[in-house]
N, C-alpha and C positions, 0 to 999 in steps of 0.2 A: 963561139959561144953555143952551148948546146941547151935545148929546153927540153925540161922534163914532163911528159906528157902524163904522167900517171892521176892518180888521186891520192889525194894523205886520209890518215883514219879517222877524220873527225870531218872529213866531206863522203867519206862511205854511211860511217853511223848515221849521218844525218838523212844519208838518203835512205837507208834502211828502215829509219825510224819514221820518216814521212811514208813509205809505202807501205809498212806495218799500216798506221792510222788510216791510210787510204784503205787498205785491205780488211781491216779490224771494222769499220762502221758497215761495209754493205752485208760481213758474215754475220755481227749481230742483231742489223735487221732481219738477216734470211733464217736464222734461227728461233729468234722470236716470232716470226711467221710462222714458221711451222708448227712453235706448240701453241698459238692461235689457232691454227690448221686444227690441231690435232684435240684439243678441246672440245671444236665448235664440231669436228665429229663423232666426237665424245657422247655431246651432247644432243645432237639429231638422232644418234641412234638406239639412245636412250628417249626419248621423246617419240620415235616410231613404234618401240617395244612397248612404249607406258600405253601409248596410242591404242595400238591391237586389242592390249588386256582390257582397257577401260571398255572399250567398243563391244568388245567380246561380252563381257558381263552385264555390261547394261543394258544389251539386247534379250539377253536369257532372262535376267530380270524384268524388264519390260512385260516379256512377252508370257510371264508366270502368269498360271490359272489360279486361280482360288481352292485353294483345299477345303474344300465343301463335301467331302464325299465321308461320310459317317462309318465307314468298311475298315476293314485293321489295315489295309493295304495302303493306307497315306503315310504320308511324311512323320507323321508325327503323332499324339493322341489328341492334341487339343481340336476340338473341332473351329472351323470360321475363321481360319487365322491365314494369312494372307504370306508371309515369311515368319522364320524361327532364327534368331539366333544362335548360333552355337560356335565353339571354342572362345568363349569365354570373350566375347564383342571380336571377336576375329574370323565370322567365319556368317555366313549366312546361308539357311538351307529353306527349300520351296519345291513347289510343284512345276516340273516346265511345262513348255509348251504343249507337247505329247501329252499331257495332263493325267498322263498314267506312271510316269517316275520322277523320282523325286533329285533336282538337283542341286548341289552345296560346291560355296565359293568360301577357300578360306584360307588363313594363312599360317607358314608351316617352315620352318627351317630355312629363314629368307629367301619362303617361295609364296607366289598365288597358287594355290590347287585346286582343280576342281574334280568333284567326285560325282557319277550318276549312277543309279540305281540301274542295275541289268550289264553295267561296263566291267570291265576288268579290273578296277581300281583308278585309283587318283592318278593325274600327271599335274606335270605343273604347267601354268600358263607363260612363267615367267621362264628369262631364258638365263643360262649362268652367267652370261656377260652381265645381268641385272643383280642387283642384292635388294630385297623389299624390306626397310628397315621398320614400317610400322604399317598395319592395315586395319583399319575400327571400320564397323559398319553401327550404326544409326541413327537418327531415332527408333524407337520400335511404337511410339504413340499411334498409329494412323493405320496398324495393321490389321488389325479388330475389324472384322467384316460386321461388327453388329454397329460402328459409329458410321456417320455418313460425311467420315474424311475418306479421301482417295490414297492409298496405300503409297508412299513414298520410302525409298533410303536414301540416306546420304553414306557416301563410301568417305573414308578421308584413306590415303595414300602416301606414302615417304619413300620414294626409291631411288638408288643412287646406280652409276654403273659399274661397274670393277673392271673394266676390259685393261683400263691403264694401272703399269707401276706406280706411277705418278700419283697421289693423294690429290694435289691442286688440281691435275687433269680430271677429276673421276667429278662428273655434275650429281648433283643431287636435286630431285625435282619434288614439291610437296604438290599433294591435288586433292580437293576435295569436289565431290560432285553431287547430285542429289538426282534419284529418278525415280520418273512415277510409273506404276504400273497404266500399263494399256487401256485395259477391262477396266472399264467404273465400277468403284467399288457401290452398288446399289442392288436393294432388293429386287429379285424381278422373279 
């Protein structure tokens, strides 16, 4: 009597089919890890970028003089006014800290720009891996050097990153912030 050592096709399928489902559960965790992965760097490096800009602007604003100087060489005509808005609530122009040019933050073809008096023109703050899908700056109530509120803005923010093909992958981050200037705004 001879025995047949082989396997028949429905003890191969079978073992096929179990080491498929063995093989099938660790790659769709390890794939779904990665666009977790790839998200969450999505999103840090859109969150470093938003970082920089906000930090960036709110120092220059902060640190705005009061345009108080009555000479056609300011920012603007009005006297006593502390910021101006311009491009139409997208944009905010002031006197920096040099207190002799005048500098504007503003927004521009799904950029931050900013523009200073004496430079070569605007660049952007923002980087292409970012798209800035909305930027408002105000109130403008508090900027009247003749009340004896302290000049504040509030920025509000919508930027998203584009670095991913992916739509789901691409974070979208909203910010609104509010800052005061430095210098009290009082008679002295």
């Amino acid at each position: 009597m001879k025995i047949n050592r082989g396997y028949t096709l429905i003890e191969i399928l079978v073992a096929v089919g179990i080491f498929f489902i063995v093989i099938a559960a660790p790659t769709g965790f390890f794939v779904g890890s990665i666009k977790g992965q790839q998200k969450a760097l999505s999103s840090q490096e859109l969150l470093d970028q938003t970082s920089y800009v906000l930090e960036y602007m709110s120092r220059a604003i902060r640190m705005a003089k009061k345009d108080d100087i009555t000479e056609l060489d300011c920012c603007w005509e009005e006297d006593k006014v502390n910021y101006k808005i311009t491009h139409g609530d997208q944009g905010i122009k002031f006197r920096n800290y040099d207190g002799d040019k005048c500098q504007e933050f503003y927004f521009e073809n799904g950029a931050i720009k900013e523009d200073k008096t004496g430079y070569s023109g605007p660049i952007a703050l923002t980087s292409d891996s970012l798209e800035v899908i909305s930027f408002k700056v105000g109130p403008s109530d508090s900027w009247d050097q003749g009340d004896n509120d302290q000049p504040r803005i509030t920025l509000f923010l919508e930027i998203k990153g584009t670095r991913s093909a992916r739509p789901e992958l691409q974070p979208v981050i909203k910010i609104q912030t509010t800052i005061s200037q430095r210098n009290l705004d009082v008679i002295y």
